[in-house]
TILUM-474013 format. One record per residue (C-alpha): z, y, x. Coordinates in nm, 3 decimals, m for minus. Layout:
BEGIN
site Z: Z Y: Y X: X .
...
END
This chain:
BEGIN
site Z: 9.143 Y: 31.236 X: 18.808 .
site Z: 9.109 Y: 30.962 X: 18.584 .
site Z: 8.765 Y: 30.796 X: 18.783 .
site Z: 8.982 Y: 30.867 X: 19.120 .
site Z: 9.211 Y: 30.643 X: 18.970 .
site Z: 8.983 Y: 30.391 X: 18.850 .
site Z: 8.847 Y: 30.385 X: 19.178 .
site Z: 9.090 Y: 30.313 X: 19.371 .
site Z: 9.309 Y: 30.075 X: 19.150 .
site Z: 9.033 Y: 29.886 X: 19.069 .
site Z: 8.948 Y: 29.880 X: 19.471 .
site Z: 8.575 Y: 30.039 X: 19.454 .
site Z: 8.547 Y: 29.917 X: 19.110 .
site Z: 8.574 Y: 29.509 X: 19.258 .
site Z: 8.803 Y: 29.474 X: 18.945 .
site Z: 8.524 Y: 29.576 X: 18.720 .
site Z: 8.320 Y: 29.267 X: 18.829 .
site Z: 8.342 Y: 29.002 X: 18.471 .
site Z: 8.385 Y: 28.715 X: 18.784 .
site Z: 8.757 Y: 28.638 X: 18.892 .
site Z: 8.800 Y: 29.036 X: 19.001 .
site Z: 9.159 Y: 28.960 X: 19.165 .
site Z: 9.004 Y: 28.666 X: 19.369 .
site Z: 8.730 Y: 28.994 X: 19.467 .
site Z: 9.032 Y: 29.215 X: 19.499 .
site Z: 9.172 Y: 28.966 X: 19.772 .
site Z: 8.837 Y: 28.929 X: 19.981 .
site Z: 8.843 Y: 29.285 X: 20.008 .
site Z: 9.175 Y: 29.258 X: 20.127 .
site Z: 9.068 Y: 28.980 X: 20.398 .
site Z: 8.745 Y: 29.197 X: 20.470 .
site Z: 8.975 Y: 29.466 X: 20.589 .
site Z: 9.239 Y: 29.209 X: 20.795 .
site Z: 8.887 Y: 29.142 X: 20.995 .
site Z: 8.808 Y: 29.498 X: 21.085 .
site Z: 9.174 Y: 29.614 X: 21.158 .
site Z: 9.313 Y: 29.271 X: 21.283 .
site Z: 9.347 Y: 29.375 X: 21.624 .
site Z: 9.471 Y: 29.738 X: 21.579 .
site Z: 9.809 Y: 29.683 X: 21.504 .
site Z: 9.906 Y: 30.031 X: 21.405 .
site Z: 9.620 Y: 30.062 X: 21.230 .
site Z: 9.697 Y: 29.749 X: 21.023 .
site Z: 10.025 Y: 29.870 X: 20.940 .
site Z: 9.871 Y: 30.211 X: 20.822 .
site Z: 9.668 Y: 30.000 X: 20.602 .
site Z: 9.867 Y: 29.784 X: 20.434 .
site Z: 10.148 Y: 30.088 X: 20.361 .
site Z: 9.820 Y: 30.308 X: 20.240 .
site Z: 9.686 Y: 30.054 X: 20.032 .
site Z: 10.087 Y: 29.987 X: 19.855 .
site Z: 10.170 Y: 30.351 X: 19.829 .
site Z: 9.799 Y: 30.404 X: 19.666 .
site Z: 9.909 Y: 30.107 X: 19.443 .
site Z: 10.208 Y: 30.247 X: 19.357 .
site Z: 10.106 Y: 30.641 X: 19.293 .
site Z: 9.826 Y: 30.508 X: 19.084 .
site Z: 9.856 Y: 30.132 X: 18.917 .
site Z: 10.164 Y: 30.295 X: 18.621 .
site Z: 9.871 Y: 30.555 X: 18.529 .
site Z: 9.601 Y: 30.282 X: 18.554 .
site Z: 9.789 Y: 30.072 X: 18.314 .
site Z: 9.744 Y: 30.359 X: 18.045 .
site Z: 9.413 Y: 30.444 X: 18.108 .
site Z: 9.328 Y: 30.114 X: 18.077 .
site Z: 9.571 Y: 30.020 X: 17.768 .
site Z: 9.707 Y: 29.712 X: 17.923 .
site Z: 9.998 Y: 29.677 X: 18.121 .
site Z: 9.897 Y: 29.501 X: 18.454 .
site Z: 9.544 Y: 29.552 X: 18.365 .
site Z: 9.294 Y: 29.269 X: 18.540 .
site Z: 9.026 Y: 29.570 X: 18.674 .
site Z: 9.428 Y: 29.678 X: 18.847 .
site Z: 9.318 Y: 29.496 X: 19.198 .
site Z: 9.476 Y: 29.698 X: 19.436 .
site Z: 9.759 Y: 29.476 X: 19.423 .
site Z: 9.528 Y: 29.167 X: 19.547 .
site Z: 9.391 Y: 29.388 X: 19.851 .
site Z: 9.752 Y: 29.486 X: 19.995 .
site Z: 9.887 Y: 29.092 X: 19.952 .
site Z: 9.607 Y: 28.964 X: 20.102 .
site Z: 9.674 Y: 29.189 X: 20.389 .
site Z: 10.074 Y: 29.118 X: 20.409 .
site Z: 9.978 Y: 28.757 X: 20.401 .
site Z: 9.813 Y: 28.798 X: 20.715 .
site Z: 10.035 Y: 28.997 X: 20.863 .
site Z: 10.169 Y: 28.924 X: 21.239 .
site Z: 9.986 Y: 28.516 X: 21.217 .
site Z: 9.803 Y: 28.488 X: 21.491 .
site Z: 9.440 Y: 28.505 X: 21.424 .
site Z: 9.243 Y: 28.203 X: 21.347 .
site Z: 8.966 Y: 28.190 X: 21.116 .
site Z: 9.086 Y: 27.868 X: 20.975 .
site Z: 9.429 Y: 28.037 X: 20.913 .
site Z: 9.328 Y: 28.337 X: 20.788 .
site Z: 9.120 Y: 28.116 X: 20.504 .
site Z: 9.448 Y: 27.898 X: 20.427 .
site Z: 9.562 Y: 28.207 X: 20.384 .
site Z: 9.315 Y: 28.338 X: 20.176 .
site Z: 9.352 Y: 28.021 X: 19.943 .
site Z: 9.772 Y: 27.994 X: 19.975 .
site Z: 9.782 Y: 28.365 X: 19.829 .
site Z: 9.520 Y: 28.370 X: 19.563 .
site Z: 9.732 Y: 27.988 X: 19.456 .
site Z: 10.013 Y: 28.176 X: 19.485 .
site Z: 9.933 Y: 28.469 X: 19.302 .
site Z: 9.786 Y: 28.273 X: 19.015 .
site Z: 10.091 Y: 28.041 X: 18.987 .
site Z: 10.377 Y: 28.346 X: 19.030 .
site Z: 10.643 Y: 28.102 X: 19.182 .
site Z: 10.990 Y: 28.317 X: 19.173 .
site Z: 11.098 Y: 28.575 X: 19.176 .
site Z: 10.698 Y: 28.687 X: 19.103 .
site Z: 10.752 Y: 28.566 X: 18.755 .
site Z: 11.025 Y: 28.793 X: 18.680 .
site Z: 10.913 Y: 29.093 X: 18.882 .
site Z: 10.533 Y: 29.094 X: 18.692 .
site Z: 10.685 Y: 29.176 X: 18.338 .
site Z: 10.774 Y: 29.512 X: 18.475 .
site Z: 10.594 Y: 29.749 X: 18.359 .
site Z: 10.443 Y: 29.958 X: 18.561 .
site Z: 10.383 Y: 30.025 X: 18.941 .
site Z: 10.667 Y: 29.820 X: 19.049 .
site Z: 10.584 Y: 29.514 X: 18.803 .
site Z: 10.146 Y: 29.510 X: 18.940 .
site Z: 10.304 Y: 29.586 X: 19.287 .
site Z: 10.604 Y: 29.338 X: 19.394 .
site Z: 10.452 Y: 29.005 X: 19.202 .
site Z: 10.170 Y: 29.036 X: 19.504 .
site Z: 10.431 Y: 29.180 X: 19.727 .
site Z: 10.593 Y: 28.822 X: 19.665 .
site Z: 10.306 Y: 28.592 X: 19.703 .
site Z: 10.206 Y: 28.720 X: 20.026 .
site Z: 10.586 Y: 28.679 X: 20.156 .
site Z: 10.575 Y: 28.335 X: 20.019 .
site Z: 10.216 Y: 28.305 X: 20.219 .
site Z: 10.318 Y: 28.449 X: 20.566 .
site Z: 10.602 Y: 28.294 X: 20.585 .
site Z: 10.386 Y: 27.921 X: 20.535 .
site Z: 10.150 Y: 28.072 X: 20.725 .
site Z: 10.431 Y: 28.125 X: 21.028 .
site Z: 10.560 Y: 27.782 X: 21.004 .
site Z: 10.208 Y: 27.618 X: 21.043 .
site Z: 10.141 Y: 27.850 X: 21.350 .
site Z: 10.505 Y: 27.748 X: 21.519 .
site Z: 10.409 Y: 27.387 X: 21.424 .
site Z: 10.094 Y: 27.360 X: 21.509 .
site Z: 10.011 Y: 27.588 X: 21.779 .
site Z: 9.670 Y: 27.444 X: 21.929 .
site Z: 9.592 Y: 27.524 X: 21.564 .
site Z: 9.577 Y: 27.927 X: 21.676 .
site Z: 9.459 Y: 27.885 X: 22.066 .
END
């Protein structure tokens, strides 16, 4: 149980990798926003999948690993990435502003994400990502209304 674990919180071991593994864990996020884009219910599926997986696993991660919010824990990255994305109309452009608003955002922890990540556990790895990619769709949706030959 313990490698299923470290599989999946670590996101196919990205969060192994000794090079920026949550910036990894957020392409793989984006990787998946480019197969599933256009399959709405299928997105959804995803990004619920990826949170509940998050939260079964991260709390048990964090003690196999012996660090609370571990950095191999990438899960996290993957499902924010995706919520970032989530209903902005596609645009390569904006889906890389979003790439790079998220991964700013997640690095920087602007509140509540802060607050939330000294949780310990599930809920602390979870909702600081949860919260960046709110913060990131919701810029993300304002550029789109905006600018909308930005999208067509």
């Amino acid at each position: 149980m313990r490698r299923v674990i470290k599989f999946t919180t670590s996101f196919f071991y990205l969060g192994h990798s000794p090079f920026m593994p949550g910036t990894l864990g957020s392409l793989a996020g984006l990787l998946i926003y480019f197969v599933v884009k256009d399959k709405l219910p299928i997105y959804i599926f995803s990004v619920l999948f990826l949170f509940f997986l998050g939260i079964i696993f991260s709390s048990e991660a964090e003690r196999i690993y012996k660090r609370k919010d571990a950095q191999m824990i990438v899960i996290d990255e993957a499902c924010g990435m995706m919520l970032s994305l989530f209903l902005v109309p596609y645009n390569l452009w904006i889906a890389l502003l979003g790439f790079v608003l998220f991964r700013v955002f997640d690095i920087l922890k602007p509140p509540p994400a802060k607050r939330i990540e000294k949780f310990s556990g599930a809920f602390g790895i979870m909702f600081d990502d949860i919260i960046a990619a709110i913060y990131t769709n919701f810029i993300l949706q304002i550029i789109c209304l905006a600018f909308p030959k930005l999208v067509n």
